[in-house]
N, C-alpha and C positions, 0 to 999 in steps of 0.2 A: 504494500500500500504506500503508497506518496503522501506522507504527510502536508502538502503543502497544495494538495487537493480535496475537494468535497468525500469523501467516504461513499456516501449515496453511489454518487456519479460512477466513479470508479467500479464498483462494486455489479450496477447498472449494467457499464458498458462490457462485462467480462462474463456472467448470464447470459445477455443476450449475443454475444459475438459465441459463447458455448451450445445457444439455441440455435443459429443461423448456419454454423456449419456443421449442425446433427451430434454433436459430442454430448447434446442433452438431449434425445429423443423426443418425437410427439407421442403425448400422454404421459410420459414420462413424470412422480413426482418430485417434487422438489420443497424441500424445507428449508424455512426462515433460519433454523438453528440451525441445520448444519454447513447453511453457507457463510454462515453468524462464525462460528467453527472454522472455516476454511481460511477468511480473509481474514481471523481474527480481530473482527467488528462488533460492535455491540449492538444490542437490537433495534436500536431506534434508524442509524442506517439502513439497517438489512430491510425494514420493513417500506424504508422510502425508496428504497431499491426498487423493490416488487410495486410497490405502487405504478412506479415508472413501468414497468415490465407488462404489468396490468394496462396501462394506457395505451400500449403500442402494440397490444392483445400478443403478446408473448406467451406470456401466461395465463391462470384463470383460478381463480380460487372458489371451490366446490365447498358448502358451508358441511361441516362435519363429518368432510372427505381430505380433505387438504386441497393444498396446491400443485398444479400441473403445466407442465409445459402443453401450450395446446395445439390440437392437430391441424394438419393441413385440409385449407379448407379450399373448394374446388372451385365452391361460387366466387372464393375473395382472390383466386389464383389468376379465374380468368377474366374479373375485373380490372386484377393491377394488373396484367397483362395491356388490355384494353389501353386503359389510362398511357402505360408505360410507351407504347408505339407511339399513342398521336404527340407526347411531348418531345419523345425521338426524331420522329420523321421531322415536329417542326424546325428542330435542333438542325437537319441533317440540310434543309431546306434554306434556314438563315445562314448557317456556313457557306453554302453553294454560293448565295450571294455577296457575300461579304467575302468571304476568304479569311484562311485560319492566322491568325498571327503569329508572328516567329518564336517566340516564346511558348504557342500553344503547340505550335508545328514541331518544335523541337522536341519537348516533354514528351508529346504523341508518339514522335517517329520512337526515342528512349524507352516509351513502355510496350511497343512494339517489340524492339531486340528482347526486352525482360520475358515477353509472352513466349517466345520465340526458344528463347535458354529454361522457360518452365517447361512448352514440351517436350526439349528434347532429354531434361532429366526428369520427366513425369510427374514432376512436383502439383499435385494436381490442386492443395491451400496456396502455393504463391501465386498457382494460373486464376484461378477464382479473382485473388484479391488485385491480382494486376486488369482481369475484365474489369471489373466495378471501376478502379481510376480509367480506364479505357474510355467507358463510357460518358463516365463524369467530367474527365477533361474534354469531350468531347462536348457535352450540355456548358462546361465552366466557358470555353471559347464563344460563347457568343457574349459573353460579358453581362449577361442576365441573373444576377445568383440564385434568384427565387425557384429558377429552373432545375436548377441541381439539389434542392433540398427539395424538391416535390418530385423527380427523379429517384433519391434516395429515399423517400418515402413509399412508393411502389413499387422499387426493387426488391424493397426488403420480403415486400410477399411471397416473391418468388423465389428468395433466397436458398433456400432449405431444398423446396423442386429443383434446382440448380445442380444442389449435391447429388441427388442421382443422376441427372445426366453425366456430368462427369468423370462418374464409373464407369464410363463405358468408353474401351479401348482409344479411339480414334475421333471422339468428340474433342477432343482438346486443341488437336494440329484440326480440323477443321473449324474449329470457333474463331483460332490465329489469323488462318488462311481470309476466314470471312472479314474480320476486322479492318486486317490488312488491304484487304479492295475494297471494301468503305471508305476506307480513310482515303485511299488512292484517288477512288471516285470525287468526294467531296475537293479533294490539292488540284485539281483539272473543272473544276464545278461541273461535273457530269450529274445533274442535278434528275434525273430519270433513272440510270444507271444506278445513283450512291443512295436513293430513297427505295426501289427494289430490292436491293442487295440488302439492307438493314431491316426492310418487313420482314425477307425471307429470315435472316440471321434472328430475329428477334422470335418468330414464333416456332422458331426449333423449340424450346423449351415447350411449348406445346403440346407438341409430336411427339414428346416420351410420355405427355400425362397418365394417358390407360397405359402403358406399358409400367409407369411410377406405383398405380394405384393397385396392380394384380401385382406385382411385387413385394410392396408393402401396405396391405390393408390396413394393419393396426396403426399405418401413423396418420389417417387418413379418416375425416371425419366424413362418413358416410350417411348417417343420420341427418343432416342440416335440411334445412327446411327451402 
């Protein structure tokens, strides 16, 4: 813990970075003590912890059942789905006209090679975490910030769905490949071309959901109304 941070926050953001890349499974419980226990916190953090956790529906607490990590839920998958595209495409659209700035252009091309050195050591948490800045510096370059936190707000749904794509052999050098002629498309303003290529790229995650959901039933909230 950093003492010369919030306790809460910290505590927060280490939960939910354990829910988002599956190290804390759906339905999975989870108790106030013993993550109290863990960060060697006292209670009154841990509890403002989960509250935060509860708001960003992480979790969910069941009255004299405890608390859970909650499942993946299909109607909220393929809403931030939704949401997720049309603020991409608009992303992908202002760039074509504008043109990326050398700063953003550089960073990009850098987290390219990064993408690039995760497939080829199959590090599949550095390839994740280097998508996410992909995209973001990619929403950050139109110099709008509002876009990148509502961006981050609808990713996070699909975060966890993510995780199983990943598993699978040859989704990684093909998520690289796709980025890479996005980004290409967009540096030439091939503004047809670079908004195709990123529908296509974007509802891959889609395409594995019945395949995510006969795999993993239990994390999977099947009951939702």
């Amino acid at each position: 813990m950093d003492t010369s941070r919030p306790a809460n926050d910290q505590i927060a953001a280490a939960v939910k970075a354990a829910i988002l890349s599956m190290r804390l499974t759906p339905g999975q419980m989870i108790s106030e003590k013993e993550v109290g226990q863990l960060f060697g916190a006292s209670r009154t953090p841990v509890r403002e912890a989960f509250a935060m956790l509860r708001e960003e529906n992480l979790i969910v607490t069941r009255p004299s059942r405890g608390t859970f990590v909650t499942k993946l839920s299909v109607h909220q998958i393929t809403s931030a789905q939704f949401l997720r595209e049309a603020i991409e495409v608009a992303v992908v659209e202002r760039l074509c006209q504008t043109g990326v700035c050398e700063t953003a252009d550089t960073a990009l091309h850098a987290n390219l090679e990064e993408q690039r050195r995760a497939v080829g050591t199959g590090d599949k948490s550095a390839f994740q975490t280097l998508d996410d800045q992909f995209h973001l510096a990619l929403a950050g370059a139109t110099g709008l910030g509002r876009i990148q936190r509502a961006l981050t707000r609808e990713k996070m749904v699909l975060d966890r769905l993510r995780v199983f794509s990943l598993d699978r052999a040859d989704n990684m050098s093909r998520l690289y490949e796709e980025h890479d002629r996005i980004f290409k498309a967009i540096r030439t303003g091939d503004l047809r071309n670079a908004t195709r290529q990123l529908r296509d790229h974007l509802r891959l995650v889609l395409g594995t959901l019945s395949e995510s959901i006969a795999a993993n039933r239990a994390f999977f909230d099947l009951n939702e109304t």
